[in-house]
PDB file of N, CA, C and O in Angstrom:
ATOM      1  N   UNK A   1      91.275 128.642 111.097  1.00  0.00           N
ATOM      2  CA  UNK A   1      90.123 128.853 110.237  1.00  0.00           C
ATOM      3  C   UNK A   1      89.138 127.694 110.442  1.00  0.00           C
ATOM      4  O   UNK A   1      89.439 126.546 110.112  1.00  0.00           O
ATOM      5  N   UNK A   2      87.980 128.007 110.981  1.00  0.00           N
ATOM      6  CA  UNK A   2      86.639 126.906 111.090  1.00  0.00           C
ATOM      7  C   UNK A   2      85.580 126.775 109.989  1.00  0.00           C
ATOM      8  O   UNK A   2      84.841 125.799 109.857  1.00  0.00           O
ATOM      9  N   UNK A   3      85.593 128.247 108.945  1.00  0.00           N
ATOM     10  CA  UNK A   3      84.919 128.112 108.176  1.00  0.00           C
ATOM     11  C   UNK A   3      84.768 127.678 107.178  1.00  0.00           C
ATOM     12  O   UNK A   3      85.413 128.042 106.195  1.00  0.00           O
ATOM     13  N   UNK A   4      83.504 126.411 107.152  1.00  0.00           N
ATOM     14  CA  UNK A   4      83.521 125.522 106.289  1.00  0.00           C
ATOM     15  C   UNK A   4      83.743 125.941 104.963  1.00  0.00           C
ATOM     16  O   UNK A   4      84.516 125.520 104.101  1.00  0.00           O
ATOM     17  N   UNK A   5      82.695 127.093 104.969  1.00  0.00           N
ATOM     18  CA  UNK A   5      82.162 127.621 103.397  1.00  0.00           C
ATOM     19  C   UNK A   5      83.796 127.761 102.682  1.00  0.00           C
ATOM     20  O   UNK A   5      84.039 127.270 101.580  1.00  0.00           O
ATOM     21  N   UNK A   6      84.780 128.463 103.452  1.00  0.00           N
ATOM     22  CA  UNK A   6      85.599 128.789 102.935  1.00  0.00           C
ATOM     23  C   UNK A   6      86.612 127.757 102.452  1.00  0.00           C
ATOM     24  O   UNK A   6      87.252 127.954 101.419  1.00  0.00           O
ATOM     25  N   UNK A   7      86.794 126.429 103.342  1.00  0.00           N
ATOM     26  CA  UNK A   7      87.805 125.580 103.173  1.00  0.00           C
ATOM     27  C   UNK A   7      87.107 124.687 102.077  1.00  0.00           C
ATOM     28  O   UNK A   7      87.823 123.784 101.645  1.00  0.00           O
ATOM     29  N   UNK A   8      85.927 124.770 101.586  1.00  0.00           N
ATOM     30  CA  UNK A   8      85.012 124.165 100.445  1.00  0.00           C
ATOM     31  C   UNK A   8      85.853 124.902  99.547  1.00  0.00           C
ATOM     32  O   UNK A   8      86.756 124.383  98.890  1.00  0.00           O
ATOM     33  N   UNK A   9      85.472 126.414  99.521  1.00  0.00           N
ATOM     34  CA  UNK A   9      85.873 126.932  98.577  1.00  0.00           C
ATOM     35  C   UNK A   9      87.150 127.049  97.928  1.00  0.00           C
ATOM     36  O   UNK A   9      87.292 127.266  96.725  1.00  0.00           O
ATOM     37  N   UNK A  10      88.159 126.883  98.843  1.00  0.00           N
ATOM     38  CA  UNK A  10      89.818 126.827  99.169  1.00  0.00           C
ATOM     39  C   UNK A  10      89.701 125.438  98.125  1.00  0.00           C
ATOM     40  O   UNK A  10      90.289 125.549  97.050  1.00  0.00           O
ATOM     41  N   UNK A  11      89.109 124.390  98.345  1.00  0.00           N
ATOM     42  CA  UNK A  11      89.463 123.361  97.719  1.00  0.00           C
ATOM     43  C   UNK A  11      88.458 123.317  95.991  1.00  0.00           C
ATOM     44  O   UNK A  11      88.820 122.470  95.175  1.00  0.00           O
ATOM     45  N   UNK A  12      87.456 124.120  95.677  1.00  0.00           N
ATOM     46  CA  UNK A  12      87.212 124.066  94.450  1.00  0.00           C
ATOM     47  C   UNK A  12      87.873 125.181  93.727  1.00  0.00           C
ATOM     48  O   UNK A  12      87.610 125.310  92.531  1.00  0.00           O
ATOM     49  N   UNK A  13      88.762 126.067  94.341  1.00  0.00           N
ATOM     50  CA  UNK A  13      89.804 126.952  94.104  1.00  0.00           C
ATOM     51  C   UNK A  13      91.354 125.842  93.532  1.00  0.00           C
ATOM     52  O   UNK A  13      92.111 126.143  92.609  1.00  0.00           O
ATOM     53  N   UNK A  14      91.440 124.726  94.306  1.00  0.00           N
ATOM     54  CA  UNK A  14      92.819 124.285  93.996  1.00  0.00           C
ATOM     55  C   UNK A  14      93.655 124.761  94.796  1.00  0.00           C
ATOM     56  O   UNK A  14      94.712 125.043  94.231  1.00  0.00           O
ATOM     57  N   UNK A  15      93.627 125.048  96.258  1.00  0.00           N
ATOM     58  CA  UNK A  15      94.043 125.272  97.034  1.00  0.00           C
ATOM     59  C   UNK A  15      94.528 124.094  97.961  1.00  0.00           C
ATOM     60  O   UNK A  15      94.784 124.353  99.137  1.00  0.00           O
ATOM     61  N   UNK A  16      94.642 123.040  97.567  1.00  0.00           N
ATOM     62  CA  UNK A  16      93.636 122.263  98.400  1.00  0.00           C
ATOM     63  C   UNK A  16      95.110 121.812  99.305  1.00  0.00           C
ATOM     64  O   UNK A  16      94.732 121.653 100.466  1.00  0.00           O
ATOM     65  N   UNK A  17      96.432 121.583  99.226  1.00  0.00           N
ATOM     66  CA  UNK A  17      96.992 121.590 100.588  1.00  0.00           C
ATOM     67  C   UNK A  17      97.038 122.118 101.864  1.00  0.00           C
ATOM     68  O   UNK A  17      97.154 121.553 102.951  1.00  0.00           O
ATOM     69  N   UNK A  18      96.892 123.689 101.471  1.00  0.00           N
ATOM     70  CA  UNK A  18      96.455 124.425 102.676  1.00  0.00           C
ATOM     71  C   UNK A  18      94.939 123.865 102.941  1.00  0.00           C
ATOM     72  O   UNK A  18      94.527 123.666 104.084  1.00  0.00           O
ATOM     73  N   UNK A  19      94.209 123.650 101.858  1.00  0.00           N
ATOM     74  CA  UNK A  19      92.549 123.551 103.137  1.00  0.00           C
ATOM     75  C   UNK A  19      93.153 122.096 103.689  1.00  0.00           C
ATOM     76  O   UNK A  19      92.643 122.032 104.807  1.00  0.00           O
ATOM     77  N   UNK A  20      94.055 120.752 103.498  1.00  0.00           N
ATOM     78  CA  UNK A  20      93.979 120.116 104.050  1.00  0.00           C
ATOM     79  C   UNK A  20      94.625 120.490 105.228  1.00  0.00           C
ATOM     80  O   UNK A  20      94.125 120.047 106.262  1.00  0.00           O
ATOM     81  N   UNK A  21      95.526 121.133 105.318  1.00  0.00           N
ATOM     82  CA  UNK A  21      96.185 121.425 106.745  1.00  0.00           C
ATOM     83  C   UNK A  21      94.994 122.094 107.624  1.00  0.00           C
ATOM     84  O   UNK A  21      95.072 121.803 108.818  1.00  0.00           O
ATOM     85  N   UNK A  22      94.241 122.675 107.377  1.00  0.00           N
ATOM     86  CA  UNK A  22      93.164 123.771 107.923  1.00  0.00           C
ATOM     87  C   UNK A  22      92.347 122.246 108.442  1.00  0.00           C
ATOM     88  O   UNK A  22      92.092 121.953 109.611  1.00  0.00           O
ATOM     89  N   UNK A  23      92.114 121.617 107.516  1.00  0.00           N
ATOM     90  CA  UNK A  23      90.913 120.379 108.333  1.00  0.00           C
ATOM     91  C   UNK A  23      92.132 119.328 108.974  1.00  0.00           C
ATOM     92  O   UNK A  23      91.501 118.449 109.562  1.00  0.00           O
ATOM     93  N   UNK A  24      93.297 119.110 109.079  1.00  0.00           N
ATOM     94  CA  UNK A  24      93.787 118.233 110.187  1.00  0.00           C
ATOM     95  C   UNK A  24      93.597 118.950 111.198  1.00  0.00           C
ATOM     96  O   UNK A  24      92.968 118.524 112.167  1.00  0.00           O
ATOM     97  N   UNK A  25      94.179 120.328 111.139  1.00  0.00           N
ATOM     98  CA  UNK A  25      94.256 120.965 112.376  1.00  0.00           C
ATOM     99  C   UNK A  25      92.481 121.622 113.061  1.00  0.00           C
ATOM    100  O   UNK A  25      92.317 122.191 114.139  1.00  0.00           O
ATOM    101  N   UNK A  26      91.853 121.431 112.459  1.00  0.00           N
ATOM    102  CA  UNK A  26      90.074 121.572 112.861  1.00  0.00           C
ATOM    103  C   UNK A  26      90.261 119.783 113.722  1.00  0.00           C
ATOM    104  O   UNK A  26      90.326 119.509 114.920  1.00  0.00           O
ATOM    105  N   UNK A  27      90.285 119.171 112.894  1.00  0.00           N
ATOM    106  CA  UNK A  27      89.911 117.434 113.296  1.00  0.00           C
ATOM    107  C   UNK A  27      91.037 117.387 114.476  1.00  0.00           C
ATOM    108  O   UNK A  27      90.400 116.954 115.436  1.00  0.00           O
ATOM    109  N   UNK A  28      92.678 117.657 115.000  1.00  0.00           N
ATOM    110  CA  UNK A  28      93.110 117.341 116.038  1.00  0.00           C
ATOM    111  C   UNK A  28      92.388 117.656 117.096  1.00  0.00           C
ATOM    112  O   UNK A  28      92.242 116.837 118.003  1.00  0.00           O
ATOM    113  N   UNK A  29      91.592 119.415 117.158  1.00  0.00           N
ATOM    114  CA  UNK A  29      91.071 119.560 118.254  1.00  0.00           C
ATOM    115  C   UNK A  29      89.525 119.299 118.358  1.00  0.00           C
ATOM    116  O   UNK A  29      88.947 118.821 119.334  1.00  0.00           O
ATOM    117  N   UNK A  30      89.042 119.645 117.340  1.00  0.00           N
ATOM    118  CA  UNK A  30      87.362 118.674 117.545  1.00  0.00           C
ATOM    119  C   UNK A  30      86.794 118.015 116.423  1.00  0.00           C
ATOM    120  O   UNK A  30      86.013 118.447 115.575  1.00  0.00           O
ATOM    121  N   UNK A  31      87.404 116.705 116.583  1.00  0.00           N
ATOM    122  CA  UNK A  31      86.765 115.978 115.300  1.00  0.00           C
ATOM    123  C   UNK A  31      85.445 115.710 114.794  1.00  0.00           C
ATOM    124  O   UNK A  31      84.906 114.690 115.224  1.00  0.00           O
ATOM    125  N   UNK A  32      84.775 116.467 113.912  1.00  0.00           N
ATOM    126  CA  UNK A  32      83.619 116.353 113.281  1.00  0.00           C
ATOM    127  C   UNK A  32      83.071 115.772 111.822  1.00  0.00           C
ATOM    128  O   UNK A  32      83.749 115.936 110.808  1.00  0.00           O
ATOM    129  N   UNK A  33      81.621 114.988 111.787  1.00  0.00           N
ATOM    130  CA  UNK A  33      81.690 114.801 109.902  1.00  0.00           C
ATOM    131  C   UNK A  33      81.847 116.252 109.250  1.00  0.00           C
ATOM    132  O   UNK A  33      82.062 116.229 108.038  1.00  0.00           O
ATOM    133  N   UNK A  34      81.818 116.785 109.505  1.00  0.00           N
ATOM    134  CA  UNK A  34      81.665 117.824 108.313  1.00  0.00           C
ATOM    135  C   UNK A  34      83.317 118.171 107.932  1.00  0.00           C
ATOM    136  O   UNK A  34      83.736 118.219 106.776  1.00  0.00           O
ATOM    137  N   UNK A  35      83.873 118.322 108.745  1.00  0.00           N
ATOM    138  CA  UNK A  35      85.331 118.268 108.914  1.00  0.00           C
ATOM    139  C   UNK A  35      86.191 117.084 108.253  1.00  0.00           C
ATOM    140  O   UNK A  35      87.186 117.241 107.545  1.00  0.00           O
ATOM    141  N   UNK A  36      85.764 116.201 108.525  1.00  0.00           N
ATOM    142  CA  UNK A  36      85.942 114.747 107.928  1.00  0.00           C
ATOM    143  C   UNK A  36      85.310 114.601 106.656  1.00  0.00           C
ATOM    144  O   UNK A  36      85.900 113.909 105.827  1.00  0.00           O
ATOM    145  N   UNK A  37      84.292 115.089 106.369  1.00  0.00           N
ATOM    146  CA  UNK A  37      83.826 115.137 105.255  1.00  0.00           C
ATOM    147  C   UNK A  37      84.706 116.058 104.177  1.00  0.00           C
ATOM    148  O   UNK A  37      84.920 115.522 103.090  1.00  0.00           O
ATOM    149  N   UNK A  38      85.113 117.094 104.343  1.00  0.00           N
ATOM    150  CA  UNK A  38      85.507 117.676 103.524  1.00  0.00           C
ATOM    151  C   UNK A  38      87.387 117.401 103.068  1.00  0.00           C
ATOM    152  O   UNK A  38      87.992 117.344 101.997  1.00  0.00           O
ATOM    153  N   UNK A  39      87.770 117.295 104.457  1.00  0.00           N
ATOM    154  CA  UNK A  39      88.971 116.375 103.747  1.00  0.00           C
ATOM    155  C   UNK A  39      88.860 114.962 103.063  1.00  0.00           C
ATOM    156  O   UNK A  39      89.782 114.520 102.377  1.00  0.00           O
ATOM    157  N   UNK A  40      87.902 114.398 103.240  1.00  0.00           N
ATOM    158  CA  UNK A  40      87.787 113.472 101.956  1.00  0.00           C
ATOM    159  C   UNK A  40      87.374 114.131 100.840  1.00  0.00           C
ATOM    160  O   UNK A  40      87.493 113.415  99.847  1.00  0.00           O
ATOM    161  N   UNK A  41      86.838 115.450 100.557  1.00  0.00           N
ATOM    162  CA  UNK A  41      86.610 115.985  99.181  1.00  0.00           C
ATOM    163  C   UNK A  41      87.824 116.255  98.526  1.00  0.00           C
ATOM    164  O   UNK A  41      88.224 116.014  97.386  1.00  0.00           O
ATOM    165  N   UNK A  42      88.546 117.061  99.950  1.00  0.00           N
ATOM    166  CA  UNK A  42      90.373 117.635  98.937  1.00  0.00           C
ATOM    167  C   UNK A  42      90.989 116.330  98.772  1.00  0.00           C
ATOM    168  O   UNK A  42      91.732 116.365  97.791  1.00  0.00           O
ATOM    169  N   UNK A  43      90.979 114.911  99.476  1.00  0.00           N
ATOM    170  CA  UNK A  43      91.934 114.408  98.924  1.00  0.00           C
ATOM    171  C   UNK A  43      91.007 113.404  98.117  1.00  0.00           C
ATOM    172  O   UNK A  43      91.674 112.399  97.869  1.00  0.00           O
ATOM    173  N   UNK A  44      90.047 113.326  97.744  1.00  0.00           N
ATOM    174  CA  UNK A  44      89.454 113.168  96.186  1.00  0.00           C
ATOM    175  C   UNK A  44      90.304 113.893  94.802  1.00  0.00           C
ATOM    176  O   UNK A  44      90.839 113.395  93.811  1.00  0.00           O
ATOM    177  N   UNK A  45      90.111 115.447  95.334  1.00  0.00           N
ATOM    178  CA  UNK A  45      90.296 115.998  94.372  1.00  0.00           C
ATOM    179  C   UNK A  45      92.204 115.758  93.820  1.00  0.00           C
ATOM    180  O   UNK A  45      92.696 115.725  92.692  1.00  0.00           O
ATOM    181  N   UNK A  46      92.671 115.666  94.834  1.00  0.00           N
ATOM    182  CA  UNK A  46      94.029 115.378  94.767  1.00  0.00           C
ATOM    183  C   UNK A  46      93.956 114.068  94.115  1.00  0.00           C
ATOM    184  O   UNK A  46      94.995 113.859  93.490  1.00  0.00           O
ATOM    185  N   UNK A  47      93.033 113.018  94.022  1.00  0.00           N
ATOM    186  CA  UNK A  47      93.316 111.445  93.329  1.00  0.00           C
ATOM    187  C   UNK A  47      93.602 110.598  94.339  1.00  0.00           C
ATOM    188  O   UNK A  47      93.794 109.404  94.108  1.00  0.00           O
ATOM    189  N   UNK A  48      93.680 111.239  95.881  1.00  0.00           N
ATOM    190  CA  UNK A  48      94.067 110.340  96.599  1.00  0.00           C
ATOM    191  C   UNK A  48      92.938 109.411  97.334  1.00  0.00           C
ATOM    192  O   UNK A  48      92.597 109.577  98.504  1.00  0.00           O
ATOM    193  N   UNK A  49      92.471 108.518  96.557  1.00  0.00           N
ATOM    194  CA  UNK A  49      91.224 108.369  96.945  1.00  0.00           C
ATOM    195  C   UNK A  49      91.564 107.407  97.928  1.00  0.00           C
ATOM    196  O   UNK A  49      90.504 107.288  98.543  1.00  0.00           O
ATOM    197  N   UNK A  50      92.403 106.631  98.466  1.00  0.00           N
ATOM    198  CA  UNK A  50      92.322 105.374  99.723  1.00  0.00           C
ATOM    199  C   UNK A  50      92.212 106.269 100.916  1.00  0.00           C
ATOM    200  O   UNK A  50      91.631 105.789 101.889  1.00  0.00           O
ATOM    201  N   UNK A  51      92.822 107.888 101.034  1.00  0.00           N
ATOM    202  CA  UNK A  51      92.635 108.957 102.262  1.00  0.00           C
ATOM    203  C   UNK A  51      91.129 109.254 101.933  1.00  0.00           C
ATOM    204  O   UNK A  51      90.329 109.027 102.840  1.00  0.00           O
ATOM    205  N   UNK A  52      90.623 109.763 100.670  1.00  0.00           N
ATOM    206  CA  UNK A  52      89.517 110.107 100.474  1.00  0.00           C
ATOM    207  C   UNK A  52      88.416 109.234 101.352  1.00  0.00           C
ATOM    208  O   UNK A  52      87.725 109.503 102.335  1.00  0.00           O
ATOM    209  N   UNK A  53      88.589 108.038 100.510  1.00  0.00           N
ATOM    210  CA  UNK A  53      87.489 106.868 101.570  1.00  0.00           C
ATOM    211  C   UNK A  53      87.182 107.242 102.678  1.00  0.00           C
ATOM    212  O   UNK A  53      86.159 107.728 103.163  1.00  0.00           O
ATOM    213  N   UNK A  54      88.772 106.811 103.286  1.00  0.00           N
ATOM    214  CA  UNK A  54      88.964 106.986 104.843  1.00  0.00           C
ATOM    215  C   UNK A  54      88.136 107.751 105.394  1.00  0.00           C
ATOM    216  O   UNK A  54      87.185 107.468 106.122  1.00  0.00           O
ATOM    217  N   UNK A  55      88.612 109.014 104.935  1.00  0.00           N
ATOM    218  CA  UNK A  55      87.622 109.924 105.767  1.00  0.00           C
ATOM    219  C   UNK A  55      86.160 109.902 105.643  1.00  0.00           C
ATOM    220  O   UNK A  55      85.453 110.182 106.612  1.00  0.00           O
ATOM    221  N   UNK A  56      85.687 109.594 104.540  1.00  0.00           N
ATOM    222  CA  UNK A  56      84.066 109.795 104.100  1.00  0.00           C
ATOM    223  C   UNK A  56      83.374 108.668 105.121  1.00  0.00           C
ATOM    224  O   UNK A  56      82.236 108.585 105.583  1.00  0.00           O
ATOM    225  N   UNK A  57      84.716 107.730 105.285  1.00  0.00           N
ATOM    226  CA  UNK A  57      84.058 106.452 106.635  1.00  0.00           C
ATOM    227  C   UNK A  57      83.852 106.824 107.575  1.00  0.00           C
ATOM    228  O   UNK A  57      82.944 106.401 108.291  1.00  0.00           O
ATOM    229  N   UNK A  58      84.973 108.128 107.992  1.00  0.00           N
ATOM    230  CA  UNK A  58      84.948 108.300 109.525  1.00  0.00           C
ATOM    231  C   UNK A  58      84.160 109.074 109.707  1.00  0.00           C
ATOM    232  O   UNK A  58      83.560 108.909 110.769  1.00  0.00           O
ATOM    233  N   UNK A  59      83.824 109.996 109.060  1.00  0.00           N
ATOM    234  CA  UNK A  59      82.448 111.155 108.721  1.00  0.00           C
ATOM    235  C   UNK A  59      81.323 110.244 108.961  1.00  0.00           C
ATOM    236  O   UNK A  59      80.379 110.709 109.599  1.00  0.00           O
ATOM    237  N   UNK A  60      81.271 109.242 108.632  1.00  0.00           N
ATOM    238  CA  UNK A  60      79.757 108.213 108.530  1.00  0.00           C
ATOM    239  C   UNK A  60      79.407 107.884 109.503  1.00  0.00           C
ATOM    240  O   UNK A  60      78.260 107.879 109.951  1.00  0.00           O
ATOM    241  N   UNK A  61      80.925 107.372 110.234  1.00  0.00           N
ATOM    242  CA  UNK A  61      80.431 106.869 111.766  1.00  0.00           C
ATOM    243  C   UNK A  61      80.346 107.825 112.653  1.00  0.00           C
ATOM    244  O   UNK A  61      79.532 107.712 113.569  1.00  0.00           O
ATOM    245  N   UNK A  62      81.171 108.952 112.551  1.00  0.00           N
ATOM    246  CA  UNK A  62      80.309 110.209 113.326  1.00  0.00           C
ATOM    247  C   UNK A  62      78.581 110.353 113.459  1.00  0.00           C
ATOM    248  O   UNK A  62      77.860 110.205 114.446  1.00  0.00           O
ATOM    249  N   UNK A  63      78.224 110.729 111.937  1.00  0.00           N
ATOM    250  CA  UNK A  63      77.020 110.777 111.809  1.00  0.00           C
ATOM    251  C   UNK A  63      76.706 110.136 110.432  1.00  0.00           C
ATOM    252  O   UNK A  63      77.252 110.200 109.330  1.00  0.00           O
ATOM    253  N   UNK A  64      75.685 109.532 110.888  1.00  0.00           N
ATOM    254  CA  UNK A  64      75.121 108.473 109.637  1.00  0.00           C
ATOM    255  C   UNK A  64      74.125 109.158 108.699  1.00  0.00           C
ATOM    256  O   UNK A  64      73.247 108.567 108.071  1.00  0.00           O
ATOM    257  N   UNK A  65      74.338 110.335 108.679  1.00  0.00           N
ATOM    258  CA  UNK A  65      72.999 111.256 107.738  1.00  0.00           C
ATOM    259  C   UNK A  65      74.758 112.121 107.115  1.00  0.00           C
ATOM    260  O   UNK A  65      74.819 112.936 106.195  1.00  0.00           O
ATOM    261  N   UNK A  66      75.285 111.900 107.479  1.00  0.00           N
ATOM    262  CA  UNK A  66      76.214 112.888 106.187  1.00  0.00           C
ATOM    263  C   UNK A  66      76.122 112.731 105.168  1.00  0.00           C
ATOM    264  O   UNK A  66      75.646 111.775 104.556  1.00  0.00           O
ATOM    265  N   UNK A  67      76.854 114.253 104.603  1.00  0.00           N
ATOM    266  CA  UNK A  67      76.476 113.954 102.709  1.00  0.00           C
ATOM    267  C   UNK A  67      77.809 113.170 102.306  1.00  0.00           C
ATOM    268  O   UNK A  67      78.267 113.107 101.165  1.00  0.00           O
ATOM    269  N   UNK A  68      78.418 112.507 103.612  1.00  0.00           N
ATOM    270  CA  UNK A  68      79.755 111.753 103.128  1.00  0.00           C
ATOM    271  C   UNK A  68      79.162 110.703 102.547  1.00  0.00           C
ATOM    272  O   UNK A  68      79.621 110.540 101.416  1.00  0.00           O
ATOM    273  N   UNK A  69      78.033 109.629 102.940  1.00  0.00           N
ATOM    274  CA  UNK A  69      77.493 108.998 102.546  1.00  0.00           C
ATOM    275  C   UNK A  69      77.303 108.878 100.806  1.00  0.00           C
ATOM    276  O   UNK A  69      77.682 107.958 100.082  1.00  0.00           O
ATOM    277  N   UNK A  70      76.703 109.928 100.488  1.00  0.00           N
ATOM    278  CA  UNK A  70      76.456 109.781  99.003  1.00  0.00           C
ATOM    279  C   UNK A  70      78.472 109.936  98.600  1.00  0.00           C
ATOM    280  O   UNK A  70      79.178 109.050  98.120  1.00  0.00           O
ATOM    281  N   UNK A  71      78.755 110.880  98.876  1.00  0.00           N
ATOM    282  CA  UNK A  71      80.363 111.023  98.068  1.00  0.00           C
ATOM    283  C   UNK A  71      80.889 109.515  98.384  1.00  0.00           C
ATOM    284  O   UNK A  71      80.898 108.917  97.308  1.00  0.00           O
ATOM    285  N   UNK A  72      81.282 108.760  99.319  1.00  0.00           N
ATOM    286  CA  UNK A  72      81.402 107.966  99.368  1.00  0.00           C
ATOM    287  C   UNK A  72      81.125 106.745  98.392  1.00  0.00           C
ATOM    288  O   UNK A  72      82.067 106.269  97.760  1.00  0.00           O
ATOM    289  N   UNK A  73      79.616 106.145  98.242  1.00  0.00           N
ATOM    290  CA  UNK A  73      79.104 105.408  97.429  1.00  0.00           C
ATOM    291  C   UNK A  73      79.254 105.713  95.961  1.00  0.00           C
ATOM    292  O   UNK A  73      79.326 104.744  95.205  1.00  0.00           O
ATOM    293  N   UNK A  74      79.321 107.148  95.364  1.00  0.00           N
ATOM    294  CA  UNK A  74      79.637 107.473  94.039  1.00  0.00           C
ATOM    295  C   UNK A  74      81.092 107.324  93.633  1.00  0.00           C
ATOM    296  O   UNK A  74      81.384 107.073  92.464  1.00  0.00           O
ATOM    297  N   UNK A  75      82.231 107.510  94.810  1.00  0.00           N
ATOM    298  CA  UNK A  75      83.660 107.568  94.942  1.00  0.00           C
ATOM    299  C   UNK A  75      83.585 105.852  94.074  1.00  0.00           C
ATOM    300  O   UNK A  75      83.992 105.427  92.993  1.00  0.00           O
ATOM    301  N   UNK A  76      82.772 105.211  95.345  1.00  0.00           N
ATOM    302  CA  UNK A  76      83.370 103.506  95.211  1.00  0.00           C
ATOM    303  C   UNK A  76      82.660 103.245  93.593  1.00  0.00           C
ATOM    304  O   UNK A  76      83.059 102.583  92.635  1.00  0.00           O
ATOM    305  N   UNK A  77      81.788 103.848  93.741  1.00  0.00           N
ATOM    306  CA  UNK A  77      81.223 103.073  92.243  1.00  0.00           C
ATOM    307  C   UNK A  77      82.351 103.295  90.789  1.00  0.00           C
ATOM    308  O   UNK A  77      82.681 102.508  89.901  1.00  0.00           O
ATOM    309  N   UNK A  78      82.816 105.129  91.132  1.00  0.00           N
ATOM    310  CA  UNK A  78      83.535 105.565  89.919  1.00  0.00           C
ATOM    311  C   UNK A  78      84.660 104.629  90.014  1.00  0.00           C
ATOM    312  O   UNK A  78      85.092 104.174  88.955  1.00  0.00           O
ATOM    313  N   UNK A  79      85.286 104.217  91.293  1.00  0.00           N
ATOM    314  CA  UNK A  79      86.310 103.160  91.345  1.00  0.00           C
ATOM    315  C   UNK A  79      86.311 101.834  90.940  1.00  0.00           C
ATOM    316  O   UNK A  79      87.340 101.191  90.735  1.00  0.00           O
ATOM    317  N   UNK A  80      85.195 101.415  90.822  1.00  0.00           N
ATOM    318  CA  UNK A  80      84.574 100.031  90.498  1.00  0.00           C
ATOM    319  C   UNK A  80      84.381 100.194  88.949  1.00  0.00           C
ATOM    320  O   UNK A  80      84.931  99.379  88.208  1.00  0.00           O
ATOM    321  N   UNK A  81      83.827 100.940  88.568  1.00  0.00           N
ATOM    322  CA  UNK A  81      84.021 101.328  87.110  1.00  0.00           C
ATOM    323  C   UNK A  81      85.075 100.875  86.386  1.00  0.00           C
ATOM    324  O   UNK A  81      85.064  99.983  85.538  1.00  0.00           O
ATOM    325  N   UNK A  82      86.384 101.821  86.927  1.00  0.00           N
ATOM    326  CA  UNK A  82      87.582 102.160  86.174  1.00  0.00           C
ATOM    327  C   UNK A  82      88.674 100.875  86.637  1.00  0.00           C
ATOM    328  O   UNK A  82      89.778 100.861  86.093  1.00  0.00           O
ATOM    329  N   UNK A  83      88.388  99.986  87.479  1.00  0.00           N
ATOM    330  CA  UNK A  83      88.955  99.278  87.319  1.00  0.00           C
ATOM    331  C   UNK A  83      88.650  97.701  87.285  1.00  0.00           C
ATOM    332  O   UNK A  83      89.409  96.757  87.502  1.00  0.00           O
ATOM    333  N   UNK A  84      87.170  97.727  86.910  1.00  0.00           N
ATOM    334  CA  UNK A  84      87.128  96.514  86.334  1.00  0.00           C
ATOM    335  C   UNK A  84      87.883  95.847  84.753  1.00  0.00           C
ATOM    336  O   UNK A  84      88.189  96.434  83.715  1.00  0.00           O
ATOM    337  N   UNK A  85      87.958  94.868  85.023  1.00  0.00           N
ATOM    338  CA  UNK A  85      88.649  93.984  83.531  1.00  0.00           C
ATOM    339  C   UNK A  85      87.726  94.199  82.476  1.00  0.00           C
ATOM    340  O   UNK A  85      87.225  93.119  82.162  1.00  0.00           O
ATOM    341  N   UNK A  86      87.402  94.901  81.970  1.00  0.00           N
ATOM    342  CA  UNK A  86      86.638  95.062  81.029  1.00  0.00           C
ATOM    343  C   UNK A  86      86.525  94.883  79.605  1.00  0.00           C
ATOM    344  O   UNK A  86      85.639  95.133  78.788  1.00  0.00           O
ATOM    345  N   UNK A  87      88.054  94.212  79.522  1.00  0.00           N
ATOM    346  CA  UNK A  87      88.501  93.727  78.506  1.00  0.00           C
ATOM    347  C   UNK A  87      88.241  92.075  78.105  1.00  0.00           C
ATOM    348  O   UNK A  87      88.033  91.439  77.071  1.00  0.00           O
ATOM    349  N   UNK A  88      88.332  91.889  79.030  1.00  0.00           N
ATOM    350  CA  UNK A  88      88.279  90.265  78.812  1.00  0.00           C
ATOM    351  C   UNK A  88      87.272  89.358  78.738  1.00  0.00           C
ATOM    352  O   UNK A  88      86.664  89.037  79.759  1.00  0.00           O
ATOM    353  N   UNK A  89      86.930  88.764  77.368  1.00  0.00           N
ATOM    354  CA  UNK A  89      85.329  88.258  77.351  1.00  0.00           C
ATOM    355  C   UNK A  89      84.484  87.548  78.517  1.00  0.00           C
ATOM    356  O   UNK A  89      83.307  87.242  78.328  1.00  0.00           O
TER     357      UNK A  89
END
């Protein structure tokens, strides 16, 4: 399966192990951002955000106009958020 629309959809479905198998096996034979991009969305959505990163990086250095870019920078910020000390005067 190559189609994006669908492995988007697979993953705002909650599908999202199978769409990740669908984008390793897209990325073994032609690695692309968009491809890369979207397995950093499923393993967002999974919480796994240190894979999430990963990929939204490797999407970047593919191409530097991806919309990994913004997911990326909002990822790090929500992370920067939630784990600052925010307790301590």
């Amino acid at each position: 399966m190559t189609n994006y629309e669908e492995i988007d959809k697979m993953i705002a479905e909650g599908t999202i192990t199978e769409a990740i198998e669908c984008l390793k096996n897209i990325i073994s034979k032609n690695p692309n951002d968009s491809a890369f991009y979207l397995l950093g969305n499923a393993y967002r959505k999974k919480g796994q955000y240190k894979d999430a990163l990963n990929n939204y990086l490797e999407a970047i250095s593919l191409n530097p106009d991806s919309p990994a870019v913004e997911a990326h920078a909002m990822l790090v910020d929500i992370l920067e958020f939630y784990h600052k000390d925010y307790y301590n005067p």
